[in-house]
N, CA, C and O atoms as a GROMACS GRO file, in nm:
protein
  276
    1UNK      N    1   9.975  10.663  11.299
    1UNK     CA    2  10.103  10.605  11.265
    1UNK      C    3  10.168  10.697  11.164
    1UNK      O    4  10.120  10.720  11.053
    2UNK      N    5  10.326  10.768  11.231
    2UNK     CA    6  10.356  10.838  11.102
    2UNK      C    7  10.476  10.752  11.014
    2UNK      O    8  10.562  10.685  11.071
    3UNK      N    9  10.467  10.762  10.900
    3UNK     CA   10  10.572  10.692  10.829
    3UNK      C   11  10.708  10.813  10.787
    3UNK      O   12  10.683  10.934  10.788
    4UNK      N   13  10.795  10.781  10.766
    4UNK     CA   14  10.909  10.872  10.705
    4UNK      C   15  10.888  10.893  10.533
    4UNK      O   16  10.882  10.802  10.451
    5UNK      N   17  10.881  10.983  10.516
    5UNK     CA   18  10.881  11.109  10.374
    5UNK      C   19  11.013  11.112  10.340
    5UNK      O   20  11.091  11.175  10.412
    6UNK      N   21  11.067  11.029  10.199
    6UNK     CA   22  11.201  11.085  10.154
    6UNK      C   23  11.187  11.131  10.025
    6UNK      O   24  11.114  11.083   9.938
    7UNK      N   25  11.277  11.248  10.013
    7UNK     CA   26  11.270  11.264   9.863
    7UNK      C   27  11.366  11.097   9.781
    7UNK      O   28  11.419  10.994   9.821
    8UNK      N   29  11.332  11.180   9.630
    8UNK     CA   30  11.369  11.079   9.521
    8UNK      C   31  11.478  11.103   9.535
    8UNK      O   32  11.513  10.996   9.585
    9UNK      N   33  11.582  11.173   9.530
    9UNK     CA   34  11.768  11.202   9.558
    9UNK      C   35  11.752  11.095   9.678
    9UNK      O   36  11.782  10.978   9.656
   10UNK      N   37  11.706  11.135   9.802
   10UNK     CA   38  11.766  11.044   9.883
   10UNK      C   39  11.769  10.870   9.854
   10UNK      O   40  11.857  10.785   9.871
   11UNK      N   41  11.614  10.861   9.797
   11UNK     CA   42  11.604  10.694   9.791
   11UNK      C   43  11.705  10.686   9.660
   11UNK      O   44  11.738  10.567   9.658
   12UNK      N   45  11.754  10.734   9.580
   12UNK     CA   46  11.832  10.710   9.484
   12UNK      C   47  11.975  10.735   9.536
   12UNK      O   48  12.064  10.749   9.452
   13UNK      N   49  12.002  10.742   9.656
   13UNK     CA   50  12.147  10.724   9.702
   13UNK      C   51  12.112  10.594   9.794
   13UNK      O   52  12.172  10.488   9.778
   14UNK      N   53  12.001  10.612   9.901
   14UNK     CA   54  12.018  10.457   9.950
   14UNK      C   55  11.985  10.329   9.840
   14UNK      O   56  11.997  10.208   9.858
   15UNK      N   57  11.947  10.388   9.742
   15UNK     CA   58  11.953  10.244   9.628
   15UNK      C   59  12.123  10.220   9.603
   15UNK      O   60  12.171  10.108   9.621
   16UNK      N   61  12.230  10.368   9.548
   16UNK     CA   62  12.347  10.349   9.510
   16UNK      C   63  12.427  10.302   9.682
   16UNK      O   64  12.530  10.236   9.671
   17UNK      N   65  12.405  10.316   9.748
   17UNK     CA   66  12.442  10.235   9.902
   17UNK      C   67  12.432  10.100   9.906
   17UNK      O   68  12.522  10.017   9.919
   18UNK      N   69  12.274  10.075   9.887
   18UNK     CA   70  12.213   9.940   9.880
   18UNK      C   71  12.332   9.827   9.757
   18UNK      O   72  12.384   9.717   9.774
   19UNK      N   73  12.332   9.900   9.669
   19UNK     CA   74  12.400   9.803   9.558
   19UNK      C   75  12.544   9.779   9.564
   19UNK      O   76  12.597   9.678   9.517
   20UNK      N   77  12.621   9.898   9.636
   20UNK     CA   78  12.782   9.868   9.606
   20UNK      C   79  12.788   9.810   9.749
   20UNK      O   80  12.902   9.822   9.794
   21UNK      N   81  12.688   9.741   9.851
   21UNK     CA   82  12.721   9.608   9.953
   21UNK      C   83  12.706   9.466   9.836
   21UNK      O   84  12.753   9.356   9.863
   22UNK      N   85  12.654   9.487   9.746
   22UNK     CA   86  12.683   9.363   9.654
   22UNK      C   87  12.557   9.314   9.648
   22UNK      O   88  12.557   9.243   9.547
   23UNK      N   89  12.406   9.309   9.719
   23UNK     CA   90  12.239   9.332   9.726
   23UNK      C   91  12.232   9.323   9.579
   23UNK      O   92  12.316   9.363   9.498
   24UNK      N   93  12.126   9.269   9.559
   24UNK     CA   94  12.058   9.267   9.387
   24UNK      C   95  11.925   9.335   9.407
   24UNK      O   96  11.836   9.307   9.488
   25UNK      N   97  11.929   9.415   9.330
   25UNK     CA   98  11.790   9.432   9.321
   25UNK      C   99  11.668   9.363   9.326
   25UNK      O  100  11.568   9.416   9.374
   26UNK      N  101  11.668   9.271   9.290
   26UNK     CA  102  11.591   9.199   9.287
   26UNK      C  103  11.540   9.088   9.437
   26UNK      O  104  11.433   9.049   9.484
   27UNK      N  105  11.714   9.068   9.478
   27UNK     CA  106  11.694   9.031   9.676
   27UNK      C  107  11.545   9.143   9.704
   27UNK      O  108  11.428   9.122   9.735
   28UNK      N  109  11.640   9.284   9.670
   28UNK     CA  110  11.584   9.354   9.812
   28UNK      C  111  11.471   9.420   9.757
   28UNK      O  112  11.448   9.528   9.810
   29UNK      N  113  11.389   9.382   9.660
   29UNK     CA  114  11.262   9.363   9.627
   29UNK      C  115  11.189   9.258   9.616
   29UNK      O  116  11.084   9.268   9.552
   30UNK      N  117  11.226   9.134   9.673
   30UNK     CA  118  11.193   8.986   9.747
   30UNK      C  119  11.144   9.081   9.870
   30UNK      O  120  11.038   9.140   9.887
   31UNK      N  121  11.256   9.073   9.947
   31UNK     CA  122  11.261   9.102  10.073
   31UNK      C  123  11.129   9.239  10.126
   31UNK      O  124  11.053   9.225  10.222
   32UNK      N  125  11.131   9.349  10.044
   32UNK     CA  126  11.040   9.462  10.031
   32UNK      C  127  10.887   9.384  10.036
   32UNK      O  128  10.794   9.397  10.116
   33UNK      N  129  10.901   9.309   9.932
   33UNK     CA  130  10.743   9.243   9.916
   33UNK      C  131  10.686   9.128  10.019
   33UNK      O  132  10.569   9.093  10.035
   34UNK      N  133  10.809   9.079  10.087
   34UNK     CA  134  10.790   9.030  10.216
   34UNK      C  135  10.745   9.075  10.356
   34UNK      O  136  10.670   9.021  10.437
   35UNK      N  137  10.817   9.196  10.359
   35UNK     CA  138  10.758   9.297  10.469
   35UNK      C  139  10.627   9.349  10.423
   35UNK      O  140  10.561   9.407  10.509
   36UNK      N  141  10.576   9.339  10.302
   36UNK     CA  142  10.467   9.465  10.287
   36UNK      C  143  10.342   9.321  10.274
   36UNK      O  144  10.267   9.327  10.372
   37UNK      N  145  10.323   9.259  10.225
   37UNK     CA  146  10.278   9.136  10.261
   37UNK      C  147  10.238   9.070  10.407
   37UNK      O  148  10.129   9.025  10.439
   38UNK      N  149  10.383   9.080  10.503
   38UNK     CA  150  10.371   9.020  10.640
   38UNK      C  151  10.245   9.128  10.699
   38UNK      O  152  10.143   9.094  10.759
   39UNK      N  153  10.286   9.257  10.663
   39UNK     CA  154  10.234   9.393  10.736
   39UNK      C  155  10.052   9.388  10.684
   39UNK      O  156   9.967   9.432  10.761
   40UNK      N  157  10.024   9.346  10.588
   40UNK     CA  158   9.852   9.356  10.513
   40UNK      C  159   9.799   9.234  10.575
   40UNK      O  160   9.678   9.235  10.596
   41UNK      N  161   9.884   9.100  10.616
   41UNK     CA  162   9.804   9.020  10.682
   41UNK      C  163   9.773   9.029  10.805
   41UNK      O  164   9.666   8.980  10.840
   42UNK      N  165   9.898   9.123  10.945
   42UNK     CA  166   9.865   9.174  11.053
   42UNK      C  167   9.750   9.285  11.076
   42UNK      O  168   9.687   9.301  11.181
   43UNK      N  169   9.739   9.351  10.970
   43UNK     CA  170   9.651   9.412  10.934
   43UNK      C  171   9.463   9.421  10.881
   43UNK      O  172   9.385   9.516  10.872
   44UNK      N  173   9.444   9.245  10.852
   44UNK     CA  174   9.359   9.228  10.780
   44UNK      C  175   9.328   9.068  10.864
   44UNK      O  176   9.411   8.997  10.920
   45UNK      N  177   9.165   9.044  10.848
   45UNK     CA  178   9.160   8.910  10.838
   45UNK      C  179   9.139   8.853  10.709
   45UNK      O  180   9.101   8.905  10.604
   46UNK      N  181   9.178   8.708  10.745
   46UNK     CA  182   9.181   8.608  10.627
   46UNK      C  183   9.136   8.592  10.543
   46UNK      O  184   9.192   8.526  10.456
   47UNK      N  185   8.970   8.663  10.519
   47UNK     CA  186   8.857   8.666  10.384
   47UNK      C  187   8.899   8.832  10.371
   47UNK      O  188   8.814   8.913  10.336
   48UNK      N  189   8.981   8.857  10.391
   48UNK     CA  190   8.974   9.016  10.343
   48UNK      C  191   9.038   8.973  10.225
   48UNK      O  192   9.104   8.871  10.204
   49UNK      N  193   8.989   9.130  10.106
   49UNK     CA  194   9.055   9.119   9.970
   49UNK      C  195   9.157   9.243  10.036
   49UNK      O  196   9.137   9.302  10.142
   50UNK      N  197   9.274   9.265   9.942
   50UNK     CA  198   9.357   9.363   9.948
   50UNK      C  199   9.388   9.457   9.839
   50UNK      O  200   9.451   9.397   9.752
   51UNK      N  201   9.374   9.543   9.818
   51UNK     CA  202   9.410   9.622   9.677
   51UNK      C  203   9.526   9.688   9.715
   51UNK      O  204   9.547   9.773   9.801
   52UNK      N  205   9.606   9.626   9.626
   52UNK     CA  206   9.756   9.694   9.625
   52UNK      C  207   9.741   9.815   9.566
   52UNK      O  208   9.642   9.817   9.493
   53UNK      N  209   9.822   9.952   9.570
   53UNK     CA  210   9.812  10.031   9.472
   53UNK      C  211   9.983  10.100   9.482
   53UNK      O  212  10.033  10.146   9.584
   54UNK      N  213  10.041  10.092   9.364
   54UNK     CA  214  10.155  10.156   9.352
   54UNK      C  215  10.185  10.226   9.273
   54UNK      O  216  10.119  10.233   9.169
   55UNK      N  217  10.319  10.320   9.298
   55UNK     CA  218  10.317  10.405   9.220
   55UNK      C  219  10.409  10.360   9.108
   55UNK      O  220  10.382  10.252   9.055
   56UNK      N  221  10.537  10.444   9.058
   56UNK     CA  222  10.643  10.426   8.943
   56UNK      C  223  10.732  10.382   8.994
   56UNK      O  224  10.740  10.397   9.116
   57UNK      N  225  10.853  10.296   8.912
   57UNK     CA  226  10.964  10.215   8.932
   57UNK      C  227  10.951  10.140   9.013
   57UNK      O  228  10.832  10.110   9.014
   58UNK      N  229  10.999  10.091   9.082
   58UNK     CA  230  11.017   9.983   9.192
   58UNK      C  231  10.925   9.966   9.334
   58UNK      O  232  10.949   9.898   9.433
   59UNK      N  233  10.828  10.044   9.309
   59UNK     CA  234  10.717  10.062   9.421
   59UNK      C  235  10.616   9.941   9.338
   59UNK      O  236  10.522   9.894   9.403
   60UNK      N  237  10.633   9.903   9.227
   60UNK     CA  238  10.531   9.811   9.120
   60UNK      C  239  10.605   9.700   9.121
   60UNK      O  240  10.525   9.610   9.095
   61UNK      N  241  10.716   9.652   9.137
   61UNK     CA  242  10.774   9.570   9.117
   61UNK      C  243  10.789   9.498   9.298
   61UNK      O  244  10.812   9.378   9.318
   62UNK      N  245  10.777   9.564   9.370
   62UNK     CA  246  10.786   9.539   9.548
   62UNK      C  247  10.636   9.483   9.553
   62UNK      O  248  10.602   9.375   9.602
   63UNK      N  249  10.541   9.594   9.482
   63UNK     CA  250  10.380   9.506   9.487
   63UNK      C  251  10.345   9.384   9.440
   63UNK      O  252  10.263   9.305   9.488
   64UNK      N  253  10.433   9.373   9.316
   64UNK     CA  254  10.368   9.235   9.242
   64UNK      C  255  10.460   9.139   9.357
   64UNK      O  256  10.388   9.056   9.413
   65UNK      N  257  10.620   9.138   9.404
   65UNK     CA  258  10.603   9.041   9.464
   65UNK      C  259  10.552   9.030   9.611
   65UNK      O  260  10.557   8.918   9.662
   66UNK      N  261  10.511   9.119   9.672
   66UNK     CA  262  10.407   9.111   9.777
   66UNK      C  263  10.276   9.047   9.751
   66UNK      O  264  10.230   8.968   9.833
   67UNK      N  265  10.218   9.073   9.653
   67UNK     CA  266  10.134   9.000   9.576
   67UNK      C  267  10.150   8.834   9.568
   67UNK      O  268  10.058   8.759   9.602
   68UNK      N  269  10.240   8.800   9.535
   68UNK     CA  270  10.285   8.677   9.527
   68UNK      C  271  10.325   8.592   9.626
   68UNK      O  272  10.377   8.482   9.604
   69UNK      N  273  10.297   8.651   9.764
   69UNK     CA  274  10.313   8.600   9.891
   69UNK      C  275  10.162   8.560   9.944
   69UNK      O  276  10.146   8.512  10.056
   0.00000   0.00000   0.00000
């Protein structure tokens, strides 16, 4: 499975994209931790543990609420 590689310029323009539709940060790090959550349980059975691991800014903040799902 390959995933897409962006630099930090790019995700820091689709963040300035993301925000002037009127999106809160905070929605679309609900929403982030929802997909990454849905994706570890298709992934895993039910007695599995999961270790999140993230990196800086908002990759920690998408985990804890994936976490919380």
């Amino acid at each position: 499975m390959s995933l897409p590689v962006i630099t930090v310029e790019q995700m820091r323009e689709w963040e300035k994209a993301t925000w002037a539709t009127g999106q809160t940060e905070t929605e679309v790090i609900r929403r982030v931790g929802l997909v990454i959550a849905r994706r570890a349980m298709q992934l895993t059975r039910p007695a599995d543990l999961v270790l999140i691991l993230a990196g800086k800014g908002h990759n920690g903040d998408d985990a804890r609420a994936a976490r919380s799902i």
